[in-house]
LOGU-188623 format. One line per field, with one value per residue (C-alpha): residue number from 1; x negated, y, z. Coordinates in steps of 0.02 Angstrom, whole numbers, m for minus. Example, Ala and Ser with C-alpha at 12.3 -4.5 7.8 and 13.67 -1.06 7.14 Angstrom:
<recs>
k 1_2;
x m615_m684;
y m225_m53;
z 390_357;
</recs>
This chain:
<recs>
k 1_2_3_4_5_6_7_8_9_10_11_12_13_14_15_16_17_18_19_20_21_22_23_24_25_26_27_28_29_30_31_32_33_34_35_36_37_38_39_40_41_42_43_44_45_46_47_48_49_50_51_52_53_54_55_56_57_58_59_60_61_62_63_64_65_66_67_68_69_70_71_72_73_74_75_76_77_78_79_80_81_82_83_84_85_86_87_88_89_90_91_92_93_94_95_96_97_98_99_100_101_102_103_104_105_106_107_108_109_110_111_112_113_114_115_116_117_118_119_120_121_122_123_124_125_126_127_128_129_130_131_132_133_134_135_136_137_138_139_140_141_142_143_144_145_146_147_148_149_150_151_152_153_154_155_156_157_158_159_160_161_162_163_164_165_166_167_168_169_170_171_172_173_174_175_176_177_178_179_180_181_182_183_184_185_186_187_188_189_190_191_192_193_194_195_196_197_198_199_200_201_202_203_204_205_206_207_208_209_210_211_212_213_214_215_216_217_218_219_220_221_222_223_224_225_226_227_228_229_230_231_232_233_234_235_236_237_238_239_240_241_242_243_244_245_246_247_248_249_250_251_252_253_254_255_256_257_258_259_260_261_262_263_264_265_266_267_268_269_270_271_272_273_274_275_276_277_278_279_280_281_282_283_284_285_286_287_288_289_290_291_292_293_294_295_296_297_298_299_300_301_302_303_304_305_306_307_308_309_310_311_312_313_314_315_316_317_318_319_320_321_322_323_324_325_326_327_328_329_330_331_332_333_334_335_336_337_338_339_340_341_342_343_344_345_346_347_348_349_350_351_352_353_354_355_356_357_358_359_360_361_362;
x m2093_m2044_m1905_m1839_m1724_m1655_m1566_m1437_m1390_m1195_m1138_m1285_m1254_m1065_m1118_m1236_m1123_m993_m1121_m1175_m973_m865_m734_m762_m764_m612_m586_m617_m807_m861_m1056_m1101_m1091_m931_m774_m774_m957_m951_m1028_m1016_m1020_m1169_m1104_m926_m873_m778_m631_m628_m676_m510_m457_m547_m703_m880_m1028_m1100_m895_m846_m795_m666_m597_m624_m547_m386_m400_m411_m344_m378_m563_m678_m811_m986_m1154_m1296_m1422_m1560_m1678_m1576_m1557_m1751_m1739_m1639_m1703_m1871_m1798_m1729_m1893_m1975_m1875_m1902_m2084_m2063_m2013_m2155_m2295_m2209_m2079_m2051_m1967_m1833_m1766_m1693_m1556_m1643_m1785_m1867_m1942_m2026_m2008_m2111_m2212_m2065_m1966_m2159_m2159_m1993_m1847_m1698_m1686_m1473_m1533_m1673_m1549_m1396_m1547_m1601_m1428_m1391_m1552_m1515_m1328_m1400_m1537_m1498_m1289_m1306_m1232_m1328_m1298_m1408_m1458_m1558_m1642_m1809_m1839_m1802_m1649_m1563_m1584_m1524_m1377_m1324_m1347_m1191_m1085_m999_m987_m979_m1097_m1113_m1211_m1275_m1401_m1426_m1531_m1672_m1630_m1474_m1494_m1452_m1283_m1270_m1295_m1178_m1017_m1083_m1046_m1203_m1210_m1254_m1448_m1575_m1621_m1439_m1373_m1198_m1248_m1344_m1201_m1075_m1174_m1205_m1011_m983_m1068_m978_m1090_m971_m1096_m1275_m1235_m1201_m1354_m1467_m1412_m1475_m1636_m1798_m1810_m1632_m1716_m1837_m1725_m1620_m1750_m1921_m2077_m1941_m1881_m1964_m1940_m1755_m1724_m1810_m1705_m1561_m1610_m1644_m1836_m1896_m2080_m2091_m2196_m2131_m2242_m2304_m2371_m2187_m2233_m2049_m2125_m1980_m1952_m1939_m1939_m2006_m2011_m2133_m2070_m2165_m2074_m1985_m1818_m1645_m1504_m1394_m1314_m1487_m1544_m1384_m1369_m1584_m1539_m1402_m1524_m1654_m1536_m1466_m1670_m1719_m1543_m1584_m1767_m1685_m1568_m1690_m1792_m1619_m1666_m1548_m1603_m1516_m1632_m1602_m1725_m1746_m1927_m1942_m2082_m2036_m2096_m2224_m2291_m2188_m2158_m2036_m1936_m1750_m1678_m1508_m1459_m1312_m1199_m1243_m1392_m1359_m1418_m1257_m1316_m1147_m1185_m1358_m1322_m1186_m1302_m1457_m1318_m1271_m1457_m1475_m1312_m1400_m1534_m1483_m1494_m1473_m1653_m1743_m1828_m1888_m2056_m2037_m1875_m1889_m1750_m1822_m1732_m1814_m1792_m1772_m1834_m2009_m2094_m2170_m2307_m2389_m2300_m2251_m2099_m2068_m2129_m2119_m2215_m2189_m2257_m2275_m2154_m2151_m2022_m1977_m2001_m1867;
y m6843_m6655_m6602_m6417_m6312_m6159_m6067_m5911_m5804_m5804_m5612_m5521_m5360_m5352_m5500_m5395_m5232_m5365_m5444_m5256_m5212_m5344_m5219_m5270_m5457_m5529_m5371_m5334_m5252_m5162_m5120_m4995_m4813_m4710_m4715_m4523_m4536_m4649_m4797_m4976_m5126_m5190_m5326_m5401_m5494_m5642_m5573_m5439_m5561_m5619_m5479_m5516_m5416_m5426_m5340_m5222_m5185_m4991_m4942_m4861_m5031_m5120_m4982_m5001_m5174_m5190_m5014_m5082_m5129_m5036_m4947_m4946_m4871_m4981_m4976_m5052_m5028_m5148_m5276_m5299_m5324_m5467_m5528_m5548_m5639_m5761_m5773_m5792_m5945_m6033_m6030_m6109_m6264_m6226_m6129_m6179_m6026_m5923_m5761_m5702_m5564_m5493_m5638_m5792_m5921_m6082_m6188_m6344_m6459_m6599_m6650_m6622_m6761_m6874_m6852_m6967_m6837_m6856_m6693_m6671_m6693_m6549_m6454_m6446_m6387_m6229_m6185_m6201_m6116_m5951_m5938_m5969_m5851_m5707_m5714_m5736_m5896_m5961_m6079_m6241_m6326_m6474_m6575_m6629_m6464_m6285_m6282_m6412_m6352_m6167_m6239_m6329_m6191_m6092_m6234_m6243_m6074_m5988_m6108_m6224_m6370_m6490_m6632_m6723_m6876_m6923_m7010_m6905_m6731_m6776_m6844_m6691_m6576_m6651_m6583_m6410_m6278_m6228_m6079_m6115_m6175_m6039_m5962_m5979_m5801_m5749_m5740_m5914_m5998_m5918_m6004_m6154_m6164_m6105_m6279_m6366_m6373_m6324_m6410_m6467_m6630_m6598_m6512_m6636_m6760_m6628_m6694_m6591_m6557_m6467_m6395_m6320_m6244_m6168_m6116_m6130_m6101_m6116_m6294_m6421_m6324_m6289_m6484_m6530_m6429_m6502_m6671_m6632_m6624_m6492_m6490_m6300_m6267_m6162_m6001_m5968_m5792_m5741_m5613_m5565_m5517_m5401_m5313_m5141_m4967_m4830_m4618_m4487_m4328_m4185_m4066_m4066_m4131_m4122_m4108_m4261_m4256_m4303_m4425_m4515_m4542_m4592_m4730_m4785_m4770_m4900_m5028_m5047_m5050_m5193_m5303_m5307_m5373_m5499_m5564_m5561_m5683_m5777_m5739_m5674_m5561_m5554_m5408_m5223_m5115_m4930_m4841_m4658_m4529_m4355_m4193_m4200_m4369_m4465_m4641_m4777_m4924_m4959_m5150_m5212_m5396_m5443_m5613_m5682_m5688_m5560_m5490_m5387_m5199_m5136_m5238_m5176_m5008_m4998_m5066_m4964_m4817_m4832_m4848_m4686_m4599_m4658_m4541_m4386_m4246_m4048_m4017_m4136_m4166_m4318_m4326_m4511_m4642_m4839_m4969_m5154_m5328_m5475_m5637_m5741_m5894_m5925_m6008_m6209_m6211_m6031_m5965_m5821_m5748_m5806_m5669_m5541_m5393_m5398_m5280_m5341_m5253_m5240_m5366_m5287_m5094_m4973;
z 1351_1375_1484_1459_1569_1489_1638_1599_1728_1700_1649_1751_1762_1803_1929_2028_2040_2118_2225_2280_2301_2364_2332_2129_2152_2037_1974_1797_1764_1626_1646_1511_1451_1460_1308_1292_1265_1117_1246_1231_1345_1410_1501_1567_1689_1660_1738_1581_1449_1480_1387_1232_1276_1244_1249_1114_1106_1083_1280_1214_1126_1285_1388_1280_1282_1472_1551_1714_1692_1799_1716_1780_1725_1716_1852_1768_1908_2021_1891_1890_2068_2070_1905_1987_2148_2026_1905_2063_2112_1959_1978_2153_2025_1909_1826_1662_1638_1487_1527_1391_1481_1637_1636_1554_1540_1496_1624_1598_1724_1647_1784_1919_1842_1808_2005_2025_2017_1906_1771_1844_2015_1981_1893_2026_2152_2054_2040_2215_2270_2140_2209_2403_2395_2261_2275_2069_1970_1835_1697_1636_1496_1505_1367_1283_1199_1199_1072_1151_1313_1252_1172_1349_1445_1336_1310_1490_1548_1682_1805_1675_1680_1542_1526_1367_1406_1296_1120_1119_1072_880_939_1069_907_761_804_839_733_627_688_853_791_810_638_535_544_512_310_323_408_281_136_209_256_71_20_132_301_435_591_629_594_425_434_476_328_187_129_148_m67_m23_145_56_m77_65_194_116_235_381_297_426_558_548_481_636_752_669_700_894_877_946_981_1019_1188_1334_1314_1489_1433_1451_1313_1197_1012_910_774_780_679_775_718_774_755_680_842_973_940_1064_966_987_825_767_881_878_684_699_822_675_564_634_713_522_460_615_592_391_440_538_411_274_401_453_640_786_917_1107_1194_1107_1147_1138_1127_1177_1212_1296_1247_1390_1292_1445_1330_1415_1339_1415_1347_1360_1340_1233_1279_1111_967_844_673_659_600_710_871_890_819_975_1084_1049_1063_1209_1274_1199_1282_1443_1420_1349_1441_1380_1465_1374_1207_1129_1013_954_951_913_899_930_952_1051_1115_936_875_851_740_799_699_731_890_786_709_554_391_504_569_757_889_1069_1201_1396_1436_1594_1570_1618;
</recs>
């Protein structure tokens, strides 16, 4: 028998500019671009989500919303710092981890609980070592697979913790809301509510003819996941596949008129591809190459999975208002999304034409 952690680090970026400024600690943090800039929010900390915000929000929304939040531009550079004192912790526990991003991974601890430990008692230790040694909090889900464990890990935040013992995880799902399995997008879940499934345990009593019907090639694999079997391995390679649409451009180009309404322009292109595969991505990524053939990738994490055209649109945005500057020039622009559900049977994303990505490249 498996046993999956999914650990979360608990609103990252606003948590290390507070753990960097003591000064912002309780205070309202918004970690993104700035409102007169068109910017949106990267990340918030709980203290601002009080207001109603979240990221992938206009800054200017959430500066109305929450006149006293303090704005702060990402320092992306940092972030990897402490995200690889943390990735660096979980692999004291084990080989088994499966990067997602900066804030976020699967670890499987099989063969630490085979040695005699108990999964919670595991569990409470990790936190304990992340907040002891890195100052950051982090959230955990524990279970037999990788969507149960996932689905822990959000339930109960901020430092949330959840274990759902063995033969449970079908009772652990039921009263969820459907929308919280991997692979039932805003559109899915709005037909399946439609016909009258409002949670994963109404799910997981349709019967595989109907499955089929509904979800085709993806039928087994979604009724599975509804039932709480999960048989999907922790990828060790750590490698995030997306989709993305990327531009060359025939010259030079630095007017950011142009560039703005191009990022548009592909976010809508990569959230349609994810709908049409019923898939939601958490890591937007933006591609660029300089005029001087300089090519670097900058990624933001959002607090949810997302197909919506205007959340990655905002997000890829404000990636872009990042790094515009009247002396430069841009030859090519990409828009990608990562960190989705994969496919248990091939590894791969489902009908979908995926190019591989630096996980950690800023």
């Amino acid at each position: 028998m498996r046993h999956i952690i999914h650990a979360d680090l608990d609103a990252f970026y606003a948590a290390v500019e507070q753990l960097d400024n003591p000064d912002l600690v309780g205070k309202p943090v918004l970690v993104g671009g700035r409102p007169e800039n068109r910017g949106v929010v990267a990340t918030a900390s709980y203290e601002a989500r009080a207001f109603g915000i979240h990221s992938a929000m206009p800054m200017k929304t959430a500066a109305y919303r929450c006149p006293q939040g303090i704005i702060i531009t990402p320092r992306f550079s940092r972030y990897k710092e402490k995200s690889l004192e943390v990735m660096s912790i979980f692999r004291d526990l084990t080989d088994l981890v499966e990067p997602l991003s900066m804030d976020e991974a699967y670890l499987d601890i099989t063969a630490v609980i085979e040695s005699g430990q108990k999964p919670l008692a595991v569990a409470l230790d990790l936190k304990r070592r992340i907040f002891d040694e890195t100052g950051l909090v982090v959230s955990v889900g524990v279970g037999t697979g990788k969507t149960v464990a996932k689905i822990g890990s959000d339930l109960d935040k901020p430092d949330g913790l959840v274990v759902v013992q063995p033969g449970e995880e079908a009772d652990f799902l039921a009263p969820l809301a459907v929308n919280k399995l991997w692979g039932i997008g805003p559109k899915t879940a709005e037909r399946l509510n439609d016909e009258g499934i409002q949670t994963i345990g109404d799910l997981a009593c349709q019967s595989l003819d109907w499955f089929t019907k509904m979800f085709g090639k993806r039928a087994n694999n979604i009724r599975n996941k509804a039932m709480g079997q999960d048989t999907d391995s922790v990828d060790v390679r750590g490698a995030t596949k997306s989709i993305s649409s990327e531009t060359t451009f025939a010259g030079d180009v630095g007017n950011e008129e142009v560039l703005r309404h191009l990022v548009e322009q592909k976010a809508v292109g990569v959230a349609r591809q994810l709908e049409r595969n019923g898939l939601k991505g958490r890591t937007v990524k933006l591609k660029l190459r300089l005029s001087d053939f300089t090519t670097f990738t900058r990624q933001t994490t959002l607090q949810f999975h997302t197909d919506s055209e205007e959340q990655i649109k905002n997000a890829a945005s404000t990636l872009l208002e990042l790094e515009l500057d009247p002396n430069r020039t841009f030859r090519l622009l990409g828009v990608g999304v990562a960190n989705f559900e994969y496919d248990s049977e091939t590894s791969e994303p489902t009908d979908m034409k995926e190019r591989q990505l630096p996980l950690f490249t800023y």
